[in-house]
N, C-alpha and C positions, 0 to 999 in steps of 0.2 A: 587174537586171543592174547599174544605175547602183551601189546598195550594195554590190557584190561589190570595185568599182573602188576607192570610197572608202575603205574601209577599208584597204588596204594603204596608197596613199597618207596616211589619218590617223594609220596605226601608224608609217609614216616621217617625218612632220613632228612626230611628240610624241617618235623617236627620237633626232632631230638638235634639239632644244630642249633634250630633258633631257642630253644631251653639251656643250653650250655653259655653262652654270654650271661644271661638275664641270674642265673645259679653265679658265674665269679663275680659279678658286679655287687651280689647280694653279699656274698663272705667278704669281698672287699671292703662294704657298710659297717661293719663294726671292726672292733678290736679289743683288746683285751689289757687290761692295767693292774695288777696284782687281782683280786679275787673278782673285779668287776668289769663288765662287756658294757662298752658306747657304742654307738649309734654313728657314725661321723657324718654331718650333715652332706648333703648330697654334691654342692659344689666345691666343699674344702677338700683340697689335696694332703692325701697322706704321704710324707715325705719321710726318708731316708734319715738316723737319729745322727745327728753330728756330734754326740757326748754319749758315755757309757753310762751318764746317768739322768737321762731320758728313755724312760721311758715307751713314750710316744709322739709322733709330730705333727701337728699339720698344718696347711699354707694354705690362707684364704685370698684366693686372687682378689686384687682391687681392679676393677671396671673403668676404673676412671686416669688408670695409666702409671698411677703413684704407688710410691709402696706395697707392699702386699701385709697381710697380718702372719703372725704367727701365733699356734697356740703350740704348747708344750706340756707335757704329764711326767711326771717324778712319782717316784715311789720308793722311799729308802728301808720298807721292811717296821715290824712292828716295836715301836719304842723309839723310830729313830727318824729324823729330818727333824728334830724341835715340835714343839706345839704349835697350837693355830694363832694365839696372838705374836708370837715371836716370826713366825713368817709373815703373817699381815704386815707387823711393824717395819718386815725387811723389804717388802716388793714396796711398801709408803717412802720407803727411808732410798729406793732407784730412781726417783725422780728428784731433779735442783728446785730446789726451794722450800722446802719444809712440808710439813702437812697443812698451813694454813693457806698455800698458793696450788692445791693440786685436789682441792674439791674431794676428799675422801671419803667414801660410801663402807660399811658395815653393812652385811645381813645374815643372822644366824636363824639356821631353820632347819626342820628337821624332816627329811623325805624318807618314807619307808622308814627302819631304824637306823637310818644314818643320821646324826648331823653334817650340815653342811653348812659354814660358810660361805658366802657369797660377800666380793669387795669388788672395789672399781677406783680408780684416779687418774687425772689426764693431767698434763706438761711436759713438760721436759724432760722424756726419760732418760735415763742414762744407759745404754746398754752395753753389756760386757762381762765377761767370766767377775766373777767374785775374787778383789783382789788384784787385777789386770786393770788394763788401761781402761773407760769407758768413753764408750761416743754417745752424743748427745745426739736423739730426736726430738724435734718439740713439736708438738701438738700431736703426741701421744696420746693414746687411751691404753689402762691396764686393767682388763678385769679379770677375776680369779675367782676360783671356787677350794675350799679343802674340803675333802671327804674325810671325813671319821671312821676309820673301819678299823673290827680288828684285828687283821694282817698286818696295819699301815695304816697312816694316810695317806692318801693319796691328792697330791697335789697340782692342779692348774691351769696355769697363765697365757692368756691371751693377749698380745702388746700387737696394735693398730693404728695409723693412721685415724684421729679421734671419728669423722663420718665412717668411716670402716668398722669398728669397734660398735658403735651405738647400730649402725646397720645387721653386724653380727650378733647382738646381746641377745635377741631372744633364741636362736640357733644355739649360741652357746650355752643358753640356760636348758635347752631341749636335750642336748649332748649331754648336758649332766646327769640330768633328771631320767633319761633314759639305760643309763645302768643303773638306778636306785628301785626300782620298779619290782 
């Protein structure tokens, strides 16, 4: 009789164990960026903000032993971090050699009532605080999204290993489009 009991109760205690991973893994899938929630794709790691004005982080492992990517989110509140053409012009203006050696992509669209920018450029970026020393990666990939909102905008940047980046683009563009919804 005692084994009749137990086992419902041990089918319900290994019921509500294996629910409790699949529930943190879930609130670990998003986050949160001034008024709007992404989605973080499933193999990017969310990482630890190294700058008080970040936002958010995340790190896309590269498979193939190189580099890894990084994306990054800013948010400086409403009125403030500049407009969208003046930061396009400054993530264009991170990489050597101009804009006529770094393949520069535009795309304005508008998801749910946001606008959204969408850019991209590959070369030589130069990476480093604004102002500070910069180290050169070349055969970079940068792409970027601005969100229009108004709290803010909300700002960013994914800098890759160029097959990393073209790998990650439509993920990235999933990430966006998922707190626009």
């Amino acid at each position: 009789m005692k084994s009749t009991v137990l086992l419902p109760v041990t089918f319900f205690v290994a019921l509500v164990l294996s629910l409790i991973p699949a529930h943190a893994a879930e609130s670990a899938s998003t986050f949160k960026v001034s008024t709007l929630t992404f989605a973080r794709p499933v193999e990017w790691q969310q990482v630890e903000n190294i700058s008080p004005m970040r936002k958010a982080q995340l790190k896309i492992p590269n498979k193939e032993g190189k580099a890894p990517g990084e994306v990054v989110f800013f948010h400086f509140g409403e009125g403030s971090g500049g407009g969208t053409k003046a930061n396009v012009d400054r993530w264009f203006g991170q990489f050597e050699g101009g804009k006529e050696k770094i393949e520069p992509k535009t795309e304005e669209t508008v998801i749910g009532k946001h606008k959204v920018t969408f850019v991209s450029a590959q070369g030589t970026y130069l990476s480093g605080m604004p102002g500070g020393p910069k180290t050169a990666q070349p055969s970079t990939m940068l792409l970027g999204a601005i969100i229009e909102d108004d709290a803010g905008s909300v700002f960013i940047k994914l800098t890759a290993p160029i097959e990393l980046a073209k790998a990650a683009q439509p993920a990235f563009r999933k990430m966006v489009e998922s707190a626009l919804k």
